[in-house]
KESEDREN-214116 format. One record per atom (N, C-alpha, C): residue number from 1; atom name; x, y, z. Coordinates in nm, 4 decimals. Atoms other than C-alpha are relative to their C-alpha. Layout:
BEGIN
{resi=NUM&name=CA&px=X&py=Y&pz=Z}
...
END
This chain:
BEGIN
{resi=1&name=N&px=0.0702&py=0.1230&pz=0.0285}
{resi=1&name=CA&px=-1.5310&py=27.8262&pz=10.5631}
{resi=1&name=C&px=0.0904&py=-0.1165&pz=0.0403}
{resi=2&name=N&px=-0.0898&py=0.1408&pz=-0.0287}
{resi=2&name=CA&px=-1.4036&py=27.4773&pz=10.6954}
{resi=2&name=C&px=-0.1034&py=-0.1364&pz=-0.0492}
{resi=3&name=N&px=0.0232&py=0.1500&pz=0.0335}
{resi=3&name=CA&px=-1.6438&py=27.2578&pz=10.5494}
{resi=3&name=C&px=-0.1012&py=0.0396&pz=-0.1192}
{resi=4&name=N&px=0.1418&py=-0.0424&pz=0.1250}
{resi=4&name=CA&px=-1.8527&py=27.2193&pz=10.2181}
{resi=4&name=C&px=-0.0461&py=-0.1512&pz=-0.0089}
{resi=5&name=N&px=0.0624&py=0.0922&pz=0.0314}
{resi=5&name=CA&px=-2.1282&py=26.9933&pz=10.1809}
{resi=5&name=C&px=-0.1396&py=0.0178&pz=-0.0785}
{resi=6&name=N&px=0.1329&py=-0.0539&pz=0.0716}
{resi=6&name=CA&px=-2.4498&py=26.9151&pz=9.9776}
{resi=6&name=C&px=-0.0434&py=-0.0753&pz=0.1096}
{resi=7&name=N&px=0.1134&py=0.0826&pz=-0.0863}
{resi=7&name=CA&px=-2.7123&py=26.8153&pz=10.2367}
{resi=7&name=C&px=-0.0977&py=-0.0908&pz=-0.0572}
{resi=8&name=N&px=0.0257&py=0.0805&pz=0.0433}
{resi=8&name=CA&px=-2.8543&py=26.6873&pz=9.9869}
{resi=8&name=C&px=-0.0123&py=-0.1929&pz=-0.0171}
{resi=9&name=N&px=-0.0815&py=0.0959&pz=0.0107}
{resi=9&name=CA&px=-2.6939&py=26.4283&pz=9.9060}
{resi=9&name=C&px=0.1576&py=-0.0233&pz=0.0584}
{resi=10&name=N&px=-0.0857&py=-0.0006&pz=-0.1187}
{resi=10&name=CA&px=-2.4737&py=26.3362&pz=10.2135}
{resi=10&name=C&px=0.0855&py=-0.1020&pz=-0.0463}
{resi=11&name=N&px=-0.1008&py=0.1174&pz=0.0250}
{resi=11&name=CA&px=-2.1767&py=26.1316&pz=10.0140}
{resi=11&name=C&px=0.1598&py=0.0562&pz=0.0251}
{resi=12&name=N&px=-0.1403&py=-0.0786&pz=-0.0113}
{resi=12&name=CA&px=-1.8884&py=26.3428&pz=10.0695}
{resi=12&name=C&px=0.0237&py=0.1376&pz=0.0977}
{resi=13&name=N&px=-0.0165&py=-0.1705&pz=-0.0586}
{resi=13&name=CA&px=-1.7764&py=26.6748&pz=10.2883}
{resi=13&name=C&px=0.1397&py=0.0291&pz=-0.0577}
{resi=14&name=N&px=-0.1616&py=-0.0783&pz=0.0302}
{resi=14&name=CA&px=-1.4777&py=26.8767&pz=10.1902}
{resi=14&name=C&px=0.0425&py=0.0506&pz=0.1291}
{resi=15&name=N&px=-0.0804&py=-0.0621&pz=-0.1229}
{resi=15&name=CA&px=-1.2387&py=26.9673&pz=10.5108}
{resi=15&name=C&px=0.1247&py=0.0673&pz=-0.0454}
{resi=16&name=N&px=-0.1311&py=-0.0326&pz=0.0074}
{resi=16&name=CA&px=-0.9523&py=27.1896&pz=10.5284}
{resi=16&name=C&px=0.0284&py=-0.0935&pz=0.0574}
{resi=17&name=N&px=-0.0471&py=0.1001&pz=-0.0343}
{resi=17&name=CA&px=-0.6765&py=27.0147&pz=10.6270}
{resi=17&name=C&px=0.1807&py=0.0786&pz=0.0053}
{resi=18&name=N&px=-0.1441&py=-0.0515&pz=0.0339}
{resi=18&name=CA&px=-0.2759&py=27.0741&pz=10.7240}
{resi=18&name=C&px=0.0550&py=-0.0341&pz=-0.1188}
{resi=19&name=N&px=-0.0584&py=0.0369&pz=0.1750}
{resi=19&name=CA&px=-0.1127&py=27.0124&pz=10.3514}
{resi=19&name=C&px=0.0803&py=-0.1553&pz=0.1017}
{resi=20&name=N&px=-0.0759&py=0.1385&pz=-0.0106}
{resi=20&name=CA&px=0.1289&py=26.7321&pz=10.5033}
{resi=20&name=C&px=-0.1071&py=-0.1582&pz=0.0603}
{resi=21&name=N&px=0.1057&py=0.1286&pz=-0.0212}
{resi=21&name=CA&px=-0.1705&py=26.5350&pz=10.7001}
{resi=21&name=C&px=-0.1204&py=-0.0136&pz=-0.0781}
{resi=22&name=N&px=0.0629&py=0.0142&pz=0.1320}
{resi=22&name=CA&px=-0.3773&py=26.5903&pz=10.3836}
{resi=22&name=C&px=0.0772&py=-0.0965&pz=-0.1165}
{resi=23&name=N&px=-0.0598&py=0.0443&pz=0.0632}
{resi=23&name=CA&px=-0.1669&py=26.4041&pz=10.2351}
{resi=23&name=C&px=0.0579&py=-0.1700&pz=0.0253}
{resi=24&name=N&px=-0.0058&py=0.0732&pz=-0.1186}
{resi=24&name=CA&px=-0.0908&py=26.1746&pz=10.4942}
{resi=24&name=C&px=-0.1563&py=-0.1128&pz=-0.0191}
{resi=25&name=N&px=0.1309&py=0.0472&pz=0.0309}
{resi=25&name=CA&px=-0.4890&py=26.0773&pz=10.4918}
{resi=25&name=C&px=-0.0394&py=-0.0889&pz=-0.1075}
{resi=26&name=N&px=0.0102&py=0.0781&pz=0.1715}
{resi=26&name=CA&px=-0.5006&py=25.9956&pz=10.1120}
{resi=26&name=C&px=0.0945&py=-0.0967&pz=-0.0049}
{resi=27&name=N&px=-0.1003&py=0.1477&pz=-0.0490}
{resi=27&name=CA&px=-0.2523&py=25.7341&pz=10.1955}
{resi=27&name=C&px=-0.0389&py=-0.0927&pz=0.0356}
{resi=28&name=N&px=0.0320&py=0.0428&pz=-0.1435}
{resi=28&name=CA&px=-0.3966&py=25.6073&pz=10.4668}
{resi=28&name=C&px=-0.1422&py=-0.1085&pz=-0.0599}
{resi=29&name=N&px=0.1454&py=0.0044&pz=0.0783}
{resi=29&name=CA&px=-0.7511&py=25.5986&pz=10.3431}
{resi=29&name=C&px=-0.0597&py=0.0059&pz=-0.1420}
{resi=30&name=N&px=0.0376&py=0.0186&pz=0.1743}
{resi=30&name=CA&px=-0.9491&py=25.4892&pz=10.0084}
{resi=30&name=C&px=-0.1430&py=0.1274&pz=-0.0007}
{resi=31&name=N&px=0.0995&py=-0.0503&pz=-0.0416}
{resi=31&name=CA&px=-1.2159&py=25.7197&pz=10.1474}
{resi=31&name=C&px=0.0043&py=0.1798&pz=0.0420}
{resi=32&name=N&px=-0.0794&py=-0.1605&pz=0.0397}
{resi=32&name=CA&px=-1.0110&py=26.0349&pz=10.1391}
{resi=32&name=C&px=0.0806&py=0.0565&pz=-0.0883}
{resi=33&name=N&px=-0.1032&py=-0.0478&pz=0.1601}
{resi=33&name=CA&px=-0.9059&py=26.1989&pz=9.7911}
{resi=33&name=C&px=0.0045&py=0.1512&pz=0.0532}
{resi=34&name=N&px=0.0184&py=-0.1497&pz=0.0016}
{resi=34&name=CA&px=-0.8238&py=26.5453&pz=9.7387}
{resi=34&name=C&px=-0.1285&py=0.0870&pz=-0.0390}
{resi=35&name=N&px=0.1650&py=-0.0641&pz=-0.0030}
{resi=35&name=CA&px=-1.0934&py=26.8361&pz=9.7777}
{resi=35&name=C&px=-0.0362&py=-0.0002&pz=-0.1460}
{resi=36&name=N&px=0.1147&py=-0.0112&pz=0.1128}
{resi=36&name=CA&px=-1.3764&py=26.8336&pz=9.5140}
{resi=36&name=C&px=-0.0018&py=0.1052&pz=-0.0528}
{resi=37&name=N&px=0.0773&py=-0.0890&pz=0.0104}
{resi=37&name=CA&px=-1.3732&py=27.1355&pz=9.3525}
{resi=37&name=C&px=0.0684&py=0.1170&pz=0.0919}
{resi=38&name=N&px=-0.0407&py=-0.1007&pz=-0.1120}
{resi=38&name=CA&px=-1.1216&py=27.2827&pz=9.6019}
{resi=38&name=C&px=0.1273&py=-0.0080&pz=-0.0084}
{resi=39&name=N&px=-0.1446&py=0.0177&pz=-0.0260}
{resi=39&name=CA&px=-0.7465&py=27.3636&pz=9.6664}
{resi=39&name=C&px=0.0705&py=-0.1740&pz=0.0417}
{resi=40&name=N&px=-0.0209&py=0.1182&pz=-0.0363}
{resi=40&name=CA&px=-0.6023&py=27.0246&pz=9.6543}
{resi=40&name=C&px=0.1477&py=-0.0102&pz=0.1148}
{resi=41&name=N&px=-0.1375&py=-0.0149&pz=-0.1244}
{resi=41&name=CA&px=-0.2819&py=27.1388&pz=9.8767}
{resi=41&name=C&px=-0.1237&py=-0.0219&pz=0.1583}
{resi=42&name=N&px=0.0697&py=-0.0198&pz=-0.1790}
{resi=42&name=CA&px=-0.5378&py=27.2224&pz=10.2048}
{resi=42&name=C&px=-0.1373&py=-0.0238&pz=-0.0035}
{resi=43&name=N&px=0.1245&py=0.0496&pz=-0.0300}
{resi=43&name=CA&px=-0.8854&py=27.0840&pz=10.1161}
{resi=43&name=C&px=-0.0007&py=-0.2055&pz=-0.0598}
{resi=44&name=N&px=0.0325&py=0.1248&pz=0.0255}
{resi=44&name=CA&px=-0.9718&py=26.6725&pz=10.1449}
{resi=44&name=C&px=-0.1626&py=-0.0003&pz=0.0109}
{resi=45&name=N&px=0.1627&py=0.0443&pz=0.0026}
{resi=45&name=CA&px=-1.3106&py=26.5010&pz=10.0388}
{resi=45&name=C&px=0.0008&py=-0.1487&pz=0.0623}
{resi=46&name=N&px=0.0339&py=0.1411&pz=-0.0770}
{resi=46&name=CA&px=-1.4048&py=26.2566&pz=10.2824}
{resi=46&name=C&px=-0.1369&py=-0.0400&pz=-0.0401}
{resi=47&name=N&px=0.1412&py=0.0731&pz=0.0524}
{resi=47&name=CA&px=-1.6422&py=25.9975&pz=10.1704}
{resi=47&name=C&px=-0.0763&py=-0.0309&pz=0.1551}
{resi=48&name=N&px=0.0513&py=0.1035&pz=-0.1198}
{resi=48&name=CA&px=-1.8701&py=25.8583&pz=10.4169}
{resi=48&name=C&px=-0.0502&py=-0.1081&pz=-0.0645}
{resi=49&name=N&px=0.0295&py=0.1256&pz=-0.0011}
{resi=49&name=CA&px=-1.9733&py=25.5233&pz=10.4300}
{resi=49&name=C&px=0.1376&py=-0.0987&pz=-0.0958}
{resi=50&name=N&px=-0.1197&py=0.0451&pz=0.0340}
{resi=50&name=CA&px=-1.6026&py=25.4069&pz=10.3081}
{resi=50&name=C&px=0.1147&py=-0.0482&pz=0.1560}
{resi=51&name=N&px=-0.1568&py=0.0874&pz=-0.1471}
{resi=51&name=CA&px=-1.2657&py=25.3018&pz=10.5418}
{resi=51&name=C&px=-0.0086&py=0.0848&pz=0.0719}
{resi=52&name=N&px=-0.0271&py=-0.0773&pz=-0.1280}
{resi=52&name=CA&px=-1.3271&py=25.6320&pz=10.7434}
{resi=52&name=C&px=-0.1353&py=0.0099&pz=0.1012}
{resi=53&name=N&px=0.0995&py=0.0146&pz=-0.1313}
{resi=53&name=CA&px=-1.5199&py=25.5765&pz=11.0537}
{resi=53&name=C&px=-0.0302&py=0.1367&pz=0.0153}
{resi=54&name=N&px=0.0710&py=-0.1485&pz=-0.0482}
{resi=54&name=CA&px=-1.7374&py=25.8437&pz=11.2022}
{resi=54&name=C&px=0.0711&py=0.0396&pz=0.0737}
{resi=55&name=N&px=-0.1372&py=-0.0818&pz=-0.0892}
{resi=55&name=CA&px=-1.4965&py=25.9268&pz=11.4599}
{resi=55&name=C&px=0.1316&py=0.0607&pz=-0.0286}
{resi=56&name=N&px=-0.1264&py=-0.0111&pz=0.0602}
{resi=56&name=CA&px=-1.2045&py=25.9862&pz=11.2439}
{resi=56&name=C&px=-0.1355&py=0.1475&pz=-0.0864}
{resi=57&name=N&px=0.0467&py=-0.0894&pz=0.0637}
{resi=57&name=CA&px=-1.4458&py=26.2002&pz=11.0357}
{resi=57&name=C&px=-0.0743&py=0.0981&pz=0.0734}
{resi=58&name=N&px=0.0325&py=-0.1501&pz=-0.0491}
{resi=58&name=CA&px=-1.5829&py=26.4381&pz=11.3479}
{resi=58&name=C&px=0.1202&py=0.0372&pz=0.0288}
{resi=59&name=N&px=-0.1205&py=-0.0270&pz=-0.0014}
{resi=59&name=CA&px=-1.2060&py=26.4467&pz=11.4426}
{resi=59&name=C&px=0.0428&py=0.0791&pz=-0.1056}
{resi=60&name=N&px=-0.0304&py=-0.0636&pz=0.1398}
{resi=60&name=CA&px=-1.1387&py=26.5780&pz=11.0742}
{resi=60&name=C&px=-0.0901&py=0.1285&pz=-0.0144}
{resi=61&name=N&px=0.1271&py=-0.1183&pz=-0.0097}
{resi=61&name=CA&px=-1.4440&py=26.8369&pz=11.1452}
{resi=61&name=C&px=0.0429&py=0.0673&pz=0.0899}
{resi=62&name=N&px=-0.0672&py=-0.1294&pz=-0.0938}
{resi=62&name=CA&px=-1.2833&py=26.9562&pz=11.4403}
{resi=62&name=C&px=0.1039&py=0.0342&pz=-0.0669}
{resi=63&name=N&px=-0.1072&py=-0.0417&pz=0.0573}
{resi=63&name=CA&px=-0.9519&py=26.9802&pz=11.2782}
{resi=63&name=C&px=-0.0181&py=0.1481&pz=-0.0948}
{resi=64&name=N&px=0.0098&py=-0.0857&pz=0.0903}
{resi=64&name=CA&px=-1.0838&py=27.1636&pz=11.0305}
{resi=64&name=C&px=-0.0396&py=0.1256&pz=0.0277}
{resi=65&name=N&px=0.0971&py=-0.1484&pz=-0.0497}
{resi=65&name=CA&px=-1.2823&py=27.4185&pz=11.2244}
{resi=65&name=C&px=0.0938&py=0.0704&pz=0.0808}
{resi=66&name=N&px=-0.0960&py=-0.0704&pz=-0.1053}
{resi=66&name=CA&px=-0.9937&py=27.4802&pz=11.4469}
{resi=66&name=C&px=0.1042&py=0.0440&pz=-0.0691}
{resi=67&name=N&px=-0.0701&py=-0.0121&pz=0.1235}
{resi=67&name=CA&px=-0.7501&py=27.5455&pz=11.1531}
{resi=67&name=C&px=-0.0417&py=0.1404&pz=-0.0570}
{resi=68&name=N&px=0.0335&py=-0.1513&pz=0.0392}
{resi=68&name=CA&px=-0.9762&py=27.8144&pz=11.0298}
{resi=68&name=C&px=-0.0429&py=0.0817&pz=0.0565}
{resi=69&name=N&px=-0.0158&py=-0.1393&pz=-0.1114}
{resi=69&name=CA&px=-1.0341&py=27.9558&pz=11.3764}
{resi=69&name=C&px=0.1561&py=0.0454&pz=0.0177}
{resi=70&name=N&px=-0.1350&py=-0.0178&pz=-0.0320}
{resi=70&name=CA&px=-0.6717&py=27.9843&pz=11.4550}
{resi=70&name=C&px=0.0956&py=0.0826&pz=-0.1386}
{resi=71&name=N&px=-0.0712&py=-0.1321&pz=0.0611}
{resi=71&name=CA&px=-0.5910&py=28.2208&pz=11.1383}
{resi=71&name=C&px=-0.1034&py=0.0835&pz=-0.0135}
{resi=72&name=N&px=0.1060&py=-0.0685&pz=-0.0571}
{resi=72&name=CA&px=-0.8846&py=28.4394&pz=11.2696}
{resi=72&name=C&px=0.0748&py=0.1465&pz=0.0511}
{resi=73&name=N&px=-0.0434&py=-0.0962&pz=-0.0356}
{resi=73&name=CA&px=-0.7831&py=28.7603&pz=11.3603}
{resi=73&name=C&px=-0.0467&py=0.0266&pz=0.1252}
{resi=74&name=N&px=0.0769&py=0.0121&pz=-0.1269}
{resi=74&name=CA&px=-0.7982&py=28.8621&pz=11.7360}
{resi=74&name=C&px=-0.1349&py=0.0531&pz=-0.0093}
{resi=75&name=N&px=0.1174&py=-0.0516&pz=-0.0476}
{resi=75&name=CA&px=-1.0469&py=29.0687&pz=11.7102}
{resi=75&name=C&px=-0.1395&py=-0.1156&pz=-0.0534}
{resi=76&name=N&px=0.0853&py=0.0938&pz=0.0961}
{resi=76&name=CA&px=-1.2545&py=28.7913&pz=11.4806}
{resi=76&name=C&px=-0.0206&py=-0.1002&pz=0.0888}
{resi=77&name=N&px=-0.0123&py=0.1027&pz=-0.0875}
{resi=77&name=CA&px=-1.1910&py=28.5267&pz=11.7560}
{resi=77&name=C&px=-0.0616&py=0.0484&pz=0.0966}
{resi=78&name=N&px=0.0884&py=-0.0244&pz=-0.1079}
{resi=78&name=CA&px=-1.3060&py=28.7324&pz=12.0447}
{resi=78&name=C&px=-0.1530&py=0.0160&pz=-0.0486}
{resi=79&name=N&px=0.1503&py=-0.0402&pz=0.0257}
{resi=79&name=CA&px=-1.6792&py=28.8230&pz=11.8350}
{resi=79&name=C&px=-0.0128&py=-0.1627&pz=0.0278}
{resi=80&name=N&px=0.0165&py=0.1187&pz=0.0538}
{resi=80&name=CA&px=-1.6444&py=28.4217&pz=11.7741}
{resi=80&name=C&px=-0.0273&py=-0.0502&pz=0.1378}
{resi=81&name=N&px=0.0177&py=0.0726&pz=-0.2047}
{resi=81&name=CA&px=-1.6213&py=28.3352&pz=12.1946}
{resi=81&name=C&px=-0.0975&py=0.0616&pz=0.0476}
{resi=82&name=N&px=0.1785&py=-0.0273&pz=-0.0410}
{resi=82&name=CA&px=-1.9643&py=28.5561&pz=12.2607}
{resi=82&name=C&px=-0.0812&py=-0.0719&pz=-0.0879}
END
């Protein structure tokens, strides 16, 4: 999993995240606390409609998706590229 959201109600996503630029972020940004509900070392809750632009937040979507491809096991990665 690299991302949790309610579709619902679209006010927040949870991203993994590296622990140091998770940390880094919540600094940075009023619009990024630690995950909801999640490991606060490697998951952040990005708000939307706060200080983080949409581009910073698909950037944070790739990050995240590439994070939890990359401890994928080979064989898990090659089913993942068909």
């Amino acid at each position: 999993m690299f991302a949790l959201i309610d579709v619902e109600a679209f006010d927040f996503v949870n991203l993994k995240s590296d622990p140091e630029k998770a940390v880094e972020l919540r600094e940075k940004y009023q619009g990024i606390k630690p995950g909801y509900h999640m490991s606060k070392i490697h998951w952040n809750s990005v708000y939307v409609n706060t200080d983080v632009s949409d581009k910073l937040v698909f950037e944070l979507v790739d990050d995240s998706y590439n994070l939890i491809v990359s401890s994928l096991t080979k064989k898990l990665k090659e089913e993942l590229e068909k």
